[in-house]
N, CA and C atoms as a LAMMPS dump frame, in Angstrom:
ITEM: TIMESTEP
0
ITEM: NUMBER OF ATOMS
402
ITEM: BOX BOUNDS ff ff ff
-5.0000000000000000e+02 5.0000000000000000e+02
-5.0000000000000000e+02 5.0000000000000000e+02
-5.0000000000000000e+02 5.0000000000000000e+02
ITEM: ATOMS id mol type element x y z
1 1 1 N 5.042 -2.661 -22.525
2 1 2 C 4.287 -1.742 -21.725
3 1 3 C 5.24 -1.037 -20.752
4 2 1 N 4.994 0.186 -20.829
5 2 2 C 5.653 0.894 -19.213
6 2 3 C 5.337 0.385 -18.446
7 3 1 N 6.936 0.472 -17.571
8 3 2 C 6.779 0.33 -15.903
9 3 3 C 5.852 1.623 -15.057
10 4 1 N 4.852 1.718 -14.278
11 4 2 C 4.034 1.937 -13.435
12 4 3 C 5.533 3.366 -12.925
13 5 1 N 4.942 4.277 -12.677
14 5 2 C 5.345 5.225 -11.847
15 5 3 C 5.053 4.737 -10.039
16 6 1 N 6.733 4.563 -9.008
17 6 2 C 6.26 4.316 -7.945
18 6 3 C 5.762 5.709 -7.247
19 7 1 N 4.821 5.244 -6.454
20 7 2 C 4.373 6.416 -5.347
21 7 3 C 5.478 6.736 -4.528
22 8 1 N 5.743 8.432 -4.333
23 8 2 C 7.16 8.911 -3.525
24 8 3 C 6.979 8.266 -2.703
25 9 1 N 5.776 7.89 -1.514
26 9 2 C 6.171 7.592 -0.548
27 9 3 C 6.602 5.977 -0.078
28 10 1 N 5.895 5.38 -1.496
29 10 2 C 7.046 3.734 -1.543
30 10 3 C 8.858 4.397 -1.484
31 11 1 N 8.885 5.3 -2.432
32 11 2 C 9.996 6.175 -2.457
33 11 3 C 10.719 6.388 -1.336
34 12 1 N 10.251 6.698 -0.432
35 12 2 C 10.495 7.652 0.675
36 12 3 C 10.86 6.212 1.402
37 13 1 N 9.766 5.257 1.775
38 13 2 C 10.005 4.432 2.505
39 13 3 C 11.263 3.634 2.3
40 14 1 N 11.78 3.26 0.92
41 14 2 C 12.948 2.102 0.404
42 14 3 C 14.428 3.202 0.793
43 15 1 N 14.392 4.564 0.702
44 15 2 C 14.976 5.383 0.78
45 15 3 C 15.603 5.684 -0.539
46 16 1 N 14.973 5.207 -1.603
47 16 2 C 15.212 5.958 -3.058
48 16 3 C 15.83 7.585 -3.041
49 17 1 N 14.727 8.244 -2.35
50 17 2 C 14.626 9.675 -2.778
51 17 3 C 16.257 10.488 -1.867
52 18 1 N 16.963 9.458 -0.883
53 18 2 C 17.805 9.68 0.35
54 18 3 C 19.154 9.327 -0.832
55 19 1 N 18.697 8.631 -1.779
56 19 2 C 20.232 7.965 -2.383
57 19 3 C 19.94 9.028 -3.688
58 20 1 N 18.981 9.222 -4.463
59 20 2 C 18.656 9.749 -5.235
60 20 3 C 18.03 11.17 -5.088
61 21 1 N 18.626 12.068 -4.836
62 21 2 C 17.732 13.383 -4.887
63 21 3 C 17.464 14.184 -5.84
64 22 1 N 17.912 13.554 -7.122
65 22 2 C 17.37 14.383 -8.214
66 22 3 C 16.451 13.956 -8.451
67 23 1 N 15.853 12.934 -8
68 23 2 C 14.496 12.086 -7.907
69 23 3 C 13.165 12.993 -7.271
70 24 1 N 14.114 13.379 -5.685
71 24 2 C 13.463 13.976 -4.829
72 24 3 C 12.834 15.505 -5.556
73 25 1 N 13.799 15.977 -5.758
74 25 2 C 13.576 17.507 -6.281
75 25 3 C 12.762 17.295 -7.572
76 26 1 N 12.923 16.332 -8.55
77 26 2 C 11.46 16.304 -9.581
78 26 3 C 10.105 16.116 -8.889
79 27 1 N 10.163 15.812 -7.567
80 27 2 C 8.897 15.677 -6.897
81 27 3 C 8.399 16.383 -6.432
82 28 1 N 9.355 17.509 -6.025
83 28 2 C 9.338 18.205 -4.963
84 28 3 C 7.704 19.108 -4.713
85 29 1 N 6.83 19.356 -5.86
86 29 2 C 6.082 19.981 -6.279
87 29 3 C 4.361 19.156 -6.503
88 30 1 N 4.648 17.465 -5.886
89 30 2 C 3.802 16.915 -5.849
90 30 3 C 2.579 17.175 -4.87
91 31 1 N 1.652 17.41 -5.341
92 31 2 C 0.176 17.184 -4.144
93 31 3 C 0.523 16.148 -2.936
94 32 1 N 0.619 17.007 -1.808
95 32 2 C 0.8 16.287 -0.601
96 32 3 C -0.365 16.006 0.04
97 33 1 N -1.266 14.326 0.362
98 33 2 C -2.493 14.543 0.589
99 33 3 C -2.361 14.598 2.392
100 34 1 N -3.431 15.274 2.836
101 34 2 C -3.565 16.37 4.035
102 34 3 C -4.443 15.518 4.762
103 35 1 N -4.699 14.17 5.023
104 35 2 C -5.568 13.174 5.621
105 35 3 C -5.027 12.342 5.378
106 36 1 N -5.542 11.432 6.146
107 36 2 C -5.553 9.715 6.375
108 36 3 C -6.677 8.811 5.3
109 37 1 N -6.797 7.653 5.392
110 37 2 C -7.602 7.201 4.716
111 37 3 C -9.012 7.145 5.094
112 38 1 N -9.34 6.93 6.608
113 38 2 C -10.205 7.132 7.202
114 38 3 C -11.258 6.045 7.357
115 39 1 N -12.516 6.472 7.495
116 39 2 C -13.808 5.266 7.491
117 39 3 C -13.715 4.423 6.046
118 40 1 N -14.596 3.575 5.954
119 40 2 C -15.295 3.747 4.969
120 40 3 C -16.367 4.098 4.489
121 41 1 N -16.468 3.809 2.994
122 41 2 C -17.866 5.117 2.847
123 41 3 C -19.284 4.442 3.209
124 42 1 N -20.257 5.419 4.034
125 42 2 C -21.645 5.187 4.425
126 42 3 C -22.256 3.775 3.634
127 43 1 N -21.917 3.954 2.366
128 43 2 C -22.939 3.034 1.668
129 43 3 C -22.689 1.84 0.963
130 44 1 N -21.09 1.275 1.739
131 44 2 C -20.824 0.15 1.567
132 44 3 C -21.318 -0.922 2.096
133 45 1 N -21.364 -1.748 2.087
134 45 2 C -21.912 -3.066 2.409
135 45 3 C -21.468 -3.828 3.407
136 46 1 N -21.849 -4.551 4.444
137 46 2 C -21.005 -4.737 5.811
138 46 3 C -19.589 -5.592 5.205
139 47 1 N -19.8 -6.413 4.166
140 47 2 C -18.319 -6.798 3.894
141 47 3 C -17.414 -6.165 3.336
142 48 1 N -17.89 -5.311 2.607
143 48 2 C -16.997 -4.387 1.858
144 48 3 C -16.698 -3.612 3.308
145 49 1 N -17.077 -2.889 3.976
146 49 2 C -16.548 -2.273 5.539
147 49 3 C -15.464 -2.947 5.944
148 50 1 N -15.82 -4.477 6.353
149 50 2 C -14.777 -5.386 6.739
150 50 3 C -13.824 -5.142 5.711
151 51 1 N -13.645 -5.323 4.55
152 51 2 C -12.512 -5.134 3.819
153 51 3 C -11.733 -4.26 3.683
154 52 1 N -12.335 -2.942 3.871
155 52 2 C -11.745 -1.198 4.198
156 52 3 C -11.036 -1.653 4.912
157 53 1 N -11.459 -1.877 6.431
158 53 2 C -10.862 -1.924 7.509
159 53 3 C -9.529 -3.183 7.336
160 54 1 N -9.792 -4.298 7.214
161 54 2 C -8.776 -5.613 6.472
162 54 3 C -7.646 -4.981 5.936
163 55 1 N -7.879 -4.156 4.71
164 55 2 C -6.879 -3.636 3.668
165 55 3 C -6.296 -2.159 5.029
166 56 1 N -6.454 -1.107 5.42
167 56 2 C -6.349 0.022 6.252
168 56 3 C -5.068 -0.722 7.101
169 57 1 N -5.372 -1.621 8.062
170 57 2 C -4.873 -2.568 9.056
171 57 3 C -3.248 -3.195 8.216
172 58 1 N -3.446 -3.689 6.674
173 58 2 C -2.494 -4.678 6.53
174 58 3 C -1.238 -3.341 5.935
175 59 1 N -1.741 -1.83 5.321
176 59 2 C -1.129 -1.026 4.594
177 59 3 C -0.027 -0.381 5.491
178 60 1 N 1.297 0.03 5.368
179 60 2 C 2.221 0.512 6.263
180 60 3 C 2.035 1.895 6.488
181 61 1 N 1.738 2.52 7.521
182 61 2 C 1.582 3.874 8.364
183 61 3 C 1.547 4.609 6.785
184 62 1 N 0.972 5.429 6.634
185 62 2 C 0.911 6.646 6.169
186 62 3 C 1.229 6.846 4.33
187 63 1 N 0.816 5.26 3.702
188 63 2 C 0.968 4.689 2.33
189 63 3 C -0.608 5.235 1.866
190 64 1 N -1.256 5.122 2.714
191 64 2 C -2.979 5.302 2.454
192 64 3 C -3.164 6.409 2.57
193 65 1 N -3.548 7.239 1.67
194 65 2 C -4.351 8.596 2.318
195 65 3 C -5.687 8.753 1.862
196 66 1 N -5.575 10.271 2.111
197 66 2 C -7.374 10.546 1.521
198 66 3 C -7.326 10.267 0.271
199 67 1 N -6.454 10.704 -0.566
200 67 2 C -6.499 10.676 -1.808
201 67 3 C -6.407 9.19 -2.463
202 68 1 N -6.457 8.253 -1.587
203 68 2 C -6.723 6.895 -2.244
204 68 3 C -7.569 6.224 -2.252
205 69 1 N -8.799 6.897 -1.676
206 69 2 C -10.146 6.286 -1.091
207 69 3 C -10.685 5.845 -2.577
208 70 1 N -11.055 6.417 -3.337
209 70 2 C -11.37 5.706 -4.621
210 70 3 C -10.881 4.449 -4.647
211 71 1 N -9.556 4.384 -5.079
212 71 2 C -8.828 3.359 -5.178
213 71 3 C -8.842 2.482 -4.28
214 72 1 N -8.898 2.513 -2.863
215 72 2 C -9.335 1.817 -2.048
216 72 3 C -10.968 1.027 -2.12
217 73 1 N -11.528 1.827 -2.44
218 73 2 C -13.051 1.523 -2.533
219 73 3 C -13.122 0.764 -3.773
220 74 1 N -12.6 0.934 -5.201
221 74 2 C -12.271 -0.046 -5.781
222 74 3 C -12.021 -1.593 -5.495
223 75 1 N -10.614 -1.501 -5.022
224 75 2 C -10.485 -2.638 -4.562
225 75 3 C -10.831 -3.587 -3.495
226 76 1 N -12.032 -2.603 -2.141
227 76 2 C -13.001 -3.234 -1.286
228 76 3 C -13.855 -4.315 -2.479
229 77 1 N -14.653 -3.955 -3.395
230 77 2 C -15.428 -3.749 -4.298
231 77 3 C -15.185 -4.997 -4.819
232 78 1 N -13.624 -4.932 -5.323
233 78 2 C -13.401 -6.195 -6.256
234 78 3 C -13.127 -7.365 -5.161
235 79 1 N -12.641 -6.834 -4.267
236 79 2 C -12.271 -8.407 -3.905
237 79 3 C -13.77 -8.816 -2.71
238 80 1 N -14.792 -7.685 -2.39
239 80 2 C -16.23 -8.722 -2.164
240 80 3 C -16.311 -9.228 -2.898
241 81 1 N -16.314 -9.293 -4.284
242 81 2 C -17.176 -9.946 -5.504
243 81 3 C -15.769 -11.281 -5.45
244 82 1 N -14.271 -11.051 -5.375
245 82 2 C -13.825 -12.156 -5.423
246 82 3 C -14.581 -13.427 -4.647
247 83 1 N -14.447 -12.598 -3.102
248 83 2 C -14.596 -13.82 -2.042
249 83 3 C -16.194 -14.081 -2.004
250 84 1 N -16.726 -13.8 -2.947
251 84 2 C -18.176 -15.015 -3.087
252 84 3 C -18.137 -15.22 -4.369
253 85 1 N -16.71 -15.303 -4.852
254 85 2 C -16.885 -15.842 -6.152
255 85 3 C -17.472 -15.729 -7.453
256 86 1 N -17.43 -14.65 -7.468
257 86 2 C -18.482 -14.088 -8.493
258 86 3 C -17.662 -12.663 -9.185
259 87 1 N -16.287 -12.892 -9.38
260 87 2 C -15.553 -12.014 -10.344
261 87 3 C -15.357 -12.628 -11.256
262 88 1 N -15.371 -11.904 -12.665
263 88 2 C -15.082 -11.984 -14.008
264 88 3 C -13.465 -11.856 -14.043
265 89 1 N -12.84 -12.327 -15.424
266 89 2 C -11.123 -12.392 -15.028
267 89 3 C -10.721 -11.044 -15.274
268 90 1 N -11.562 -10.389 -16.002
269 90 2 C -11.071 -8.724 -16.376
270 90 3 C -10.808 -7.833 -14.782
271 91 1 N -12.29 -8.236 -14.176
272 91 2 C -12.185 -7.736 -12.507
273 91 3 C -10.968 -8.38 -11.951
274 92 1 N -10.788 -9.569 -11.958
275 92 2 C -9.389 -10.049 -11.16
276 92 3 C -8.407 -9.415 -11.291
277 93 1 N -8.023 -9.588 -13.106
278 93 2 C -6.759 -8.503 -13.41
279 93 3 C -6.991 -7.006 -13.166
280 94 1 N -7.61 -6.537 -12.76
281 94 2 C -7.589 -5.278 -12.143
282 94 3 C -7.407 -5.012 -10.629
283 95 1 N -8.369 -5.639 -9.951
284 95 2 C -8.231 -6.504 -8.598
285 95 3 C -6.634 -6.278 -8.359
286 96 1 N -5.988 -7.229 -9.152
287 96 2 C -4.105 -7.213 -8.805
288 96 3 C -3.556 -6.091 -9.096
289 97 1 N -3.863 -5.604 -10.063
290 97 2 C -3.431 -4.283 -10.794
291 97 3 C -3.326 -3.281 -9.634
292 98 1 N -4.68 -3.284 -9.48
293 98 2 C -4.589 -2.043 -7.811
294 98 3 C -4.138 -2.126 -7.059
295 99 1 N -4.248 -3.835 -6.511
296 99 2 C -2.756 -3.893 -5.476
297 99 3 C -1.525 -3.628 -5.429
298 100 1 N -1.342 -4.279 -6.637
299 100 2 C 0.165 -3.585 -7.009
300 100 3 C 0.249 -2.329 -6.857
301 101 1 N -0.185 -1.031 -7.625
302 101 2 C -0.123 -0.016 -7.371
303 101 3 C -0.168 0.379 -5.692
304 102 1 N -0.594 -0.107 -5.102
305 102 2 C -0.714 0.255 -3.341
306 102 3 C 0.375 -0.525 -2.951
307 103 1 N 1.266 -1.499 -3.068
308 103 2 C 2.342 -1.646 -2.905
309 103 3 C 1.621 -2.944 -2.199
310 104 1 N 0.504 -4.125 -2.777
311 104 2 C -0.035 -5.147 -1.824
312 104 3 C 0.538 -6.318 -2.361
313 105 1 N 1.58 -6.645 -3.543
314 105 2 C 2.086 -7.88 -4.325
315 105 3 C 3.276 -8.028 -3.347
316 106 1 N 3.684 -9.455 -3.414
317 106 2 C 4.837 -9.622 -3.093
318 106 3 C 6.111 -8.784 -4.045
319 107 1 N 5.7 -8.517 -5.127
320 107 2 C 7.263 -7.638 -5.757
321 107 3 C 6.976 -6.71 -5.293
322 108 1 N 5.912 -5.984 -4.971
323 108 2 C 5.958 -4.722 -5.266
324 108 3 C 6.061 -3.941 -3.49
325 109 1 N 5.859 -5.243 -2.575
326 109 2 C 6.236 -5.318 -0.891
327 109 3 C 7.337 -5.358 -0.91
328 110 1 N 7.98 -6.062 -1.627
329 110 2 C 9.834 -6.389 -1.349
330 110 3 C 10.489 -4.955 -1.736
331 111 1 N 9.332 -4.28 -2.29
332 111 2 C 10.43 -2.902 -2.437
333 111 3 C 10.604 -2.169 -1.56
334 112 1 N 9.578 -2.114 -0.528
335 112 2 C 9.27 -1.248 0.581
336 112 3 C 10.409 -1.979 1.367
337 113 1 N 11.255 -0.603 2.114
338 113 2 C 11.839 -0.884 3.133
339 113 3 C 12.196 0.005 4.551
340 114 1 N 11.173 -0.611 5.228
341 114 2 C 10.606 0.154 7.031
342 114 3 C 11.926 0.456 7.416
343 115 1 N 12.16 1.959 7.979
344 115 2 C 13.111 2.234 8.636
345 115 3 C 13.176 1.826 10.386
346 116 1 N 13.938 1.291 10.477
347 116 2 C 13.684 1.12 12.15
348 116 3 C 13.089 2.095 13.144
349 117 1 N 12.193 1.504 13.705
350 117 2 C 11.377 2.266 14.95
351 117 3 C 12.732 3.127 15.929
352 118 1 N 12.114 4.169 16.283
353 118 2 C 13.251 4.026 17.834
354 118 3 C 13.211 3.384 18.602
355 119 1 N 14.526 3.156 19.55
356 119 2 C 14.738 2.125 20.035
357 119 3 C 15.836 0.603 18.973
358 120 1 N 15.946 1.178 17.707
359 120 2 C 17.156 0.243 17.126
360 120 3 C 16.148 -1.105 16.205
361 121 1 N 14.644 -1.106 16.776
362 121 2 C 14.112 -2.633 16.336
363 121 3 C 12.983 -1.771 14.869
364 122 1 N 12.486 -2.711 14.457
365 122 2 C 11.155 -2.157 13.513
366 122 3 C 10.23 -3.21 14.203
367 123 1 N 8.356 -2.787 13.598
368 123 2 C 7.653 -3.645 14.29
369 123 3 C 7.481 -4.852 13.762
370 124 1 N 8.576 -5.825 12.222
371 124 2 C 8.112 -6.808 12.072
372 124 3 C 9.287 -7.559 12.331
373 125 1 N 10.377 -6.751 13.288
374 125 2 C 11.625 -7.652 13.937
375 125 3 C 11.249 -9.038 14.512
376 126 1 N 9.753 -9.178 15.152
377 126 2 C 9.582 -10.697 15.81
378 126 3 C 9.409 -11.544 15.088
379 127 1 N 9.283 -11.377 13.19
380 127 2 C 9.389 -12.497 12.489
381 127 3 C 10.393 -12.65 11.807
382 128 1 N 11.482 -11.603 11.575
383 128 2 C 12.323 -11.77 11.378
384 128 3 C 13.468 -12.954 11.903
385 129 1 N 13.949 -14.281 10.767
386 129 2 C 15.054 -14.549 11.779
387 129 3 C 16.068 -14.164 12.317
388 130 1 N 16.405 -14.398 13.084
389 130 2 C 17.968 -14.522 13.593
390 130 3 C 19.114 -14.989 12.967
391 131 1 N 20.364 -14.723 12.73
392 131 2 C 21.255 -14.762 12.138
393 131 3 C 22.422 -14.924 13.324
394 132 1 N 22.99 -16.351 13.322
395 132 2 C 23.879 -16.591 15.015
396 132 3 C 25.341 -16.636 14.076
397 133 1 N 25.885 -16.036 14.652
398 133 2 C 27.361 -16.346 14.43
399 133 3 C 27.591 -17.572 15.145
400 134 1 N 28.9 -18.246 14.545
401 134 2 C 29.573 -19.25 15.639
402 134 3 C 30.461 -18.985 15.936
């Protein structure tokens, strides 16, 4: 099976497109989405809400947009039905599938790499260890 096309802006974030710009310039022409991800939709269910908001909260600045609300709402969707237990394994493997694509697996997190905030630190420097010379 093919490897998954990454989203530029996993791109953008690891600095692919900074080492690679013939990368950049095949992109150059991509739909840039013009919003955030936002609420969720009216006629979700108070847990599925909680989960919008859950998933919104854990995603890195500006990975989510409008244009992922489907996909987002998807995966609200699947993982209510996980957490009362009541997904089929086809829903699960999709369930992961979407995460992955949003960059929510551990492989597919280890690719992302946060450029430091200003000021020299990023915001998950306080779990980062320390490294002491002797």
């Amino acid at each position: 099976m093919a490897r998954l096309r990454k989203p530029t802006a996993m791109l953008e974030l690891n600095g692919s497109l900074r080492h690679n710009p013939d990368r950049a310039r095949a992109r150059a022409n991509e739909p840039k989405p013009k919003g955030e991800l936002g609420n969720p939709p009216a006629y979700f269910t108070a847990s599925e809400k909680r989960l919008w908001r859950e998933l919104a909260k854990m995603a890195h600045p500006g990975v989510l947009t409008c244009m992922d609300r489907w996909t987002v709402e998807s995966i609200c969707i699947l993982m209510a039905k996980l957490r009362a237990r009541a997904i089929k394994t086809q829903e699960l493997g999709l369930l992961i599938s979407l995460l992955a694509r949003c960059g929510f697996t551990p492989a597919d997190r280890s690719r992302v790499n946060v450029p430091p905030a200003e000021g020299g630190g990023n915001e998950w420097d306080e779990f980062t260890p320390i490294s002491r010379a002797v």
